[in-house]
C-alpha positions in Angstrom: -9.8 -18.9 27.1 -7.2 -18.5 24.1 -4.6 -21.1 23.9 -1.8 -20.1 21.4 0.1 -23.0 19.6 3.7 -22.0 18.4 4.6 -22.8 15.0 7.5 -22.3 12.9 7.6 -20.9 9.3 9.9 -21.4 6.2 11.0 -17.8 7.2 14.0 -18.5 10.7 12.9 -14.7 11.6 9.4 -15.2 11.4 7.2 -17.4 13.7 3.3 -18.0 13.8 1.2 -17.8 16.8 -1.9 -19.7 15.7 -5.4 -19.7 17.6 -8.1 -22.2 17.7 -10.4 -20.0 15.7 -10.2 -17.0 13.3 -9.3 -13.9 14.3 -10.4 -11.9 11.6 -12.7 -12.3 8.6 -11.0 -12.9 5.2 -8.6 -10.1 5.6 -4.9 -9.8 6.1 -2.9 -7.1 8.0 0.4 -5.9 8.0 1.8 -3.5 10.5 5.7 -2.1 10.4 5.7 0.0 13.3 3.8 0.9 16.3 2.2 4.1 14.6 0.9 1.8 11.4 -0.8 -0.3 14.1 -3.3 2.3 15.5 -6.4 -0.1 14.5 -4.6 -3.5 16.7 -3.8 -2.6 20.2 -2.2 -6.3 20.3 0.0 -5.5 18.0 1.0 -2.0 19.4 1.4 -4.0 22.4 3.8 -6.4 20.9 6.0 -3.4 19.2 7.0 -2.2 22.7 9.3 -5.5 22.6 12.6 -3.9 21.2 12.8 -7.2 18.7 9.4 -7.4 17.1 10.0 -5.6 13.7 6.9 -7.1 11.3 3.2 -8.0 12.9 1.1 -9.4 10.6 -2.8 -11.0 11.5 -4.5 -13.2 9.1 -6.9 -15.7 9.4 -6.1 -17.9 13.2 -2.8 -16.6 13.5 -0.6 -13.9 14.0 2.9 -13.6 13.3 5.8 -11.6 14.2 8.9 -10.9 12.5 12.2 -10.5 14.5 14.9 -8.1 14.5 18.4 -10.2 14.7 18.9 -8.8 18.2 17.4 -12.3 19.3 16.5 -15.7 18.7 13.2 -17.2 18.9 13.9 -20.2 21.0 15.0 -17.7 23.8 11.2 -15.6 23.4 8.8 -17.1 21.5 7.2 -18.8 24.9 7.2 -15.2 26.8 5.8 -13.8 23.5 2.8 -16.6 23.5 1.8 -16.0 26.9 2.1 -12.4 26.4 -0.5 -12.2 23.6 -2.7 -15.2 25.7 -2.9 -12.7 28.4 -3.8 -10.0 26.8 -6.8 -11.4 24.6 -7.7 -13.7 28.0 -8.2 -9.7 29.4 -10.6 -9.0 27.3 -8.1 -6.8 24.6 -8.9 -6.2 21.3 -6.8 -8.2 18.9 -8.0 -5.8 15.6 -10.2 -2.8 15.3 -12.3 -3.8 12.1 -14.0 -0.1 11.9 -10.8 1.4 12.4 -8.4 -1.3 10.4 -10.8 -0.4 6.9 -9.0 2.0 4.8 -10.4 5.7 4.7 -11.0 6.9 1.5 -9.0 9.2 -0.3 -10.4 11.3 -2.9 -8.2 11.8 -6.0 -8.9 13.1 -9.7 -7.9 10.9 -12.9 -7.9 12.1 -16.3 -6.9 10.7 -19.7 -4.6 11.9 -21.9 -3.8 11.7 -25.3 -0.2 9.9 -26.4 1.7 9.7 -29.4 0.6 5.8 -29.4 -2.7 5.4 -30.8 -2.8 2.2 -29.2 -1.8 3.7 -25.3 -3.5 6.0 -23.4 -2.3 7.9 -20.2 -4.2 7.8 -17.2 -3.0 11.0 -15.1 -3.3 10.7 -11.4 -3.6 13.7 -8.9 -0.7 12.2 -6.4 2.9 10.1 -6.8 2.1 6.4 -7.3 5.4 5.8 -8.0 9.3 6.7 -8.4 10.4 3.5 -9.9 8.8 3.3 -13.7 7.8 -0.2 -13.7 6.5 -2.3 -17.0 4.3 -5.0 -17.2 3.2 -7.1 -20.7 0.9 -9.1 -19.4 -0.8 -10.9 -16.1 1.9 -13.3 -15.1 4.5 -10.7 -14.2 2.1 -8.6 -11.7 2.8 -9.4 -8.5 4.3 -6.3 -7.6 1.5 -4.6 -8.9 -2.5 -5.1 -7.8 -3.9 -2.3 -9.8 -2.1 -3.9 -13.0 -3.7 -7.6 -12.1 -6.9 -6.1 -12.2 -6.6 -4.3 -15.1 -5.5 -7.1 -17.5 -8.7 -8.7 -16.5 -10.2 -6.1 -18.9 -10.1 -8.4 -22.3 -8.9 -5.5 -24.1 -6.1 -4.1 -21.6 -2.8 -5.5 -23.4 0.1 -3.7 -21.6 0.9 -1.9 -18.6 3.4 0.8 -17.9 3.0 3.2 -14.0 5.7 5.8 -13.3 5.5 8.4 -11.5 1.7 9.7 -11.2 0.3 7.7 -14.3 -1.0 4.3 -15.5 -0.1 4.1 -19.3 -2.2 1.9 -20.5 -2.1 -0.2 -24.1 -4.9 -1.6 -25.6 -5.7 -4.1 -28.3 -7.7 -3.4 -31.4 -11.0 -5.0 -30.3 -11.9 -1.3 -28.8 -11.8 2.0 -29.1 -11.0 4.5 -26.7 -13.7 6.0 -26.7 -15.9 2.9 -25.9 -13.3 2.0 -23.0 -11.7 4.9 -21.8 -14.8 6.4 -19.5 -15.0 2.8 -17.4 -11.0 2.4 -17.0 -10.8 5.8 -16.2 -13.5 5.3 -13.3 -11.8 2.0 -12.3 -8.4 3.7 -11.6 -9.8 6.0 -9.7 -12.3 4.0 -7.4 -9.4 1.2 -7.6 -7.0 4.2 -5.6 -9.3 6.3 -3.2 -10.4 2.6 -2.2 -7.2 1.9 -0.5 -5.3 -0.6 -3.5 -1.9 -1.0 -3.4 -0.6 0.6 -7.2 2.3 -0.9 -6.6 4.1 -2.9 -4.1 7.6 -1.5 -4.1 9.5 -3.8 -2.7 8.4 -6.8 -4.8 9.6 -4.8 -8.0 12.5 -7.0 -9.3 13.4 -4.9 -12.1 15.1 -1.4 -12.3 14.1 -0.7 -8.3 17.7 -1.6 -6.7 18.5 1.0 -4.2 20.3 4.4 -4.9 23.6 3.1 -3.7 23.5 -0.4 -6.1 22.5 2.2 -9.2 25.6 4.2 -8.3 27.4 1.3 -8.3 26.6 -0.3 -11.6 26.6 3.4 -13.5 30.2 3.9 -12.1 31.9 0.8 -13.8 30.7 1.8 -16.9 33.0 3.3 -19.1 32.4 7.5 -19.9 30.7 7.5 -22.9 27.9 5.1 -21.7 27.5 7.6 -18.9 27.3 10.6 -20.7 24.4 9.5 -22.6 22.3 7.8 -19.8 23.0 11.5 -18.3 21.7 12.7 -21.7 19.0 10.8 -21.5 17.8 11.3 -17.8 18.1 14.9 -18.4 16.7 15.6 -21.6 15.0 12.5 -23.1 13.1 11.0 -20.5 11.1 14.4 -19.2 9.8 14.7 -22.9 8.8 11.0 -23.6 7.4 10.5 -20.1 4.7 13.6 -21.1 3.6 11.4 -23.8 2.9 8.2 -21.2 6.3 6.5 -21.8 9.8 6.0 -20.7 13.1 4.8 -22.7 15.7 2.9 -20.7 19.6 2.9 -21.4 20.6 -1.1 -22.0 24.1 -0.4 -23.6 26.8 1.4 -25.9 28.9 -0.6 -28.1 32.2 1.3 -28.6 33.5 -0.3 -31.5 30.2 0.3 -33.9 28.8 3.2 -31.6 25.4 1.6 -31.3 23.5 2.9 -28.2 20.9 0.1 -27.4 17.7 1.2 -25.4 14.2 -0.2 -24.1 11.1 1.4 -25.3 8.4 1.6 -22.4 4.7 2.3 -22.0 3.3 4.2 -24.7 6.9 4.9 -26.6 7.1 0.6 -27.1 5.0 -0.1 -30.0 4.3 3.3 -31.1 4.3 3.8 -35.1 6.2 7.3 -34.5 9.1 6.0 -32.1 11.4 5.1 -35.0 11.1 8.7 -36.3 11.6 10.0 -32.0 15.0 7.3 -32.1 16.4 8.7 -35.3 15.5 12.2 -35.6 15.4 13.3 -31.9 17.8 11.1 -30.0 20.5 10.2 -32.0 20.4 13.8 -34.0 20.6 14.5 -30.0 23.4 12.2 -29.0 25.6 12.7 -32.2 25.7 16.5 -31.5 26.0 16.7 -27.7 29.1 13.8 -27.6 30.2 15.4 -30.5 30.4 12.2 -32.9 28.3 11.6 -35.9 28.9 8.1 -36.1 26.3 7.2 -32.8 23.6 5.3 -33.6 20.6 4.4 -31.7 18.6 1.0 -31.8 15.4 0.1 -29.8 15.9 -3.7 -28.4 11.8 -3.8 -28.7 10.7 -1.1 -31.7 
């Protein structure tokens, strides 16, 4: 017979319903809604209560996240003896078979970038709409797929948007003695069921649509013209070649235009000539003003 011990976490909307034994096998599950929770009748179960709104299993527990409809103290006991009964029936708490991830097949192909040192892993579906950076193991939480590939000796730098991995390498190899067994990692890495990217751990340039609208409002005309410039004309081009250049800020008394060089464009031996020749040949014409110049904060 199950006997369910109520515990409290860190989290007030979260609480832990903890068994005697394990409940699963060294994995973790996370459902969101009844239809995500095909492989746990339990937690299907527990969705029909109009406050549950996170059910996660792991280990000897589950636990449930609350809407603010409620407070624990006034269900948690009717919740316990709930999931008692239902595993003291004979229910199945997780589907294993079903719960595995099915595999997807996908194509990956390298391409070529303007960066000797990158090279742009093309994926055959979205990973992504938020471009996302990372230089180095310590800032990839957000992103599984990047974790694992820094623990290739020669990965040195990061950069997913869209539907590519942009990776940079260091000097130790060459492509073509490394580009065959990254390639095939991607791609077993994805139709395997990992998580590219966890969206909403992405701390950077991922605030909702609403926030962006916000910030891009208060700042003063010229400063939106040419993050308009850029999003229409600049960033289609450099994204082709792996990489993405971010608007940080215009400086109306010297008319500097400060940006962020991404992915393969941040490092590249020809990005000075792409700044000078094609953006601010770009920007000086279509504001109209021949004094703009533009500065990478990282070139």
């Amino acid at each position: 017979m199950a006997k369910i011990t109520i515990k409290e976490t860190q989290n007030p909307t979260i609480i832990k319903f903890e068994f005697d034994d394990f409940i699963t096998q060294n994995q973790n599950f996370e459902f969101k809604n009844i239809d995500e929770a095909k492989s746990s009748p339990l937690a299907q179960q527990l969705f029909y209560l109009p406050f549950v709104k996170t059910v996660y299993i792991s280990g000897n527990f589950i636990a449930v996240e609350r809407f603010s409809i409620v407070e624990w103290e006034d269900v948690q006991d009717a919740v316990a003896e709930q999931i008692e009964a239902f595993v003291n029936n004979g229910g199945t708490i997780i589907n294993i078979d079903e719960s595995k991830p099915k595999k997807q097949p996908i194509t990956v192909y390298g391409e070529t970038t303007p960066n000797p040192a990158a090279l742009k892993f093309v994926v055959s579906r979205m990973l992504t709409r938020n471009a996302v950076e990372y230089k180095n193991i310590d800032q990839t939480a957000s992103s599984p797929l990047a974790q694992e590939l820094f623990r290739f000796p020669y990965v040195k730098e990061v950069f997913i948007d869209e539907n590519y991995i942009s990776v940079t390498k260091y000097e130790i190899n060459d492509w073509h003695e490394i580009t065959l067994e990254l390639r095939t990692f991607i791609k077993q890495f994805i139709e395997n069921g990992g998580t590219v990217l966890d969206e909403s751990l992405i701390e950077t340039a991922t605030k909702n649509d609403a926030t962006k609208d916000e910030a891009f409002d208060k700042l003063d005309v010229t400063s939106q013209q040419i993050i308009n410039i850029l999003e229409e004309y600049v960033k289609p081009a450099v994204a082709a070649d792996g990489g993405n250049i971010a608007f940080d800020s215009y400086n109306e008394d010297d008319k500097v235009v400060k940006v962020i060089l991404q992915g393969a464009c941040s490092g590249c031996p020809s990005s000075t000539f792409t700044l000078k020749s094609g953006i601010e040949n770009m920007l000086k014409s279509m504001l109209n003003d021949e004094k703009i110049t533009v500065e990478a904060l990282n070139a």
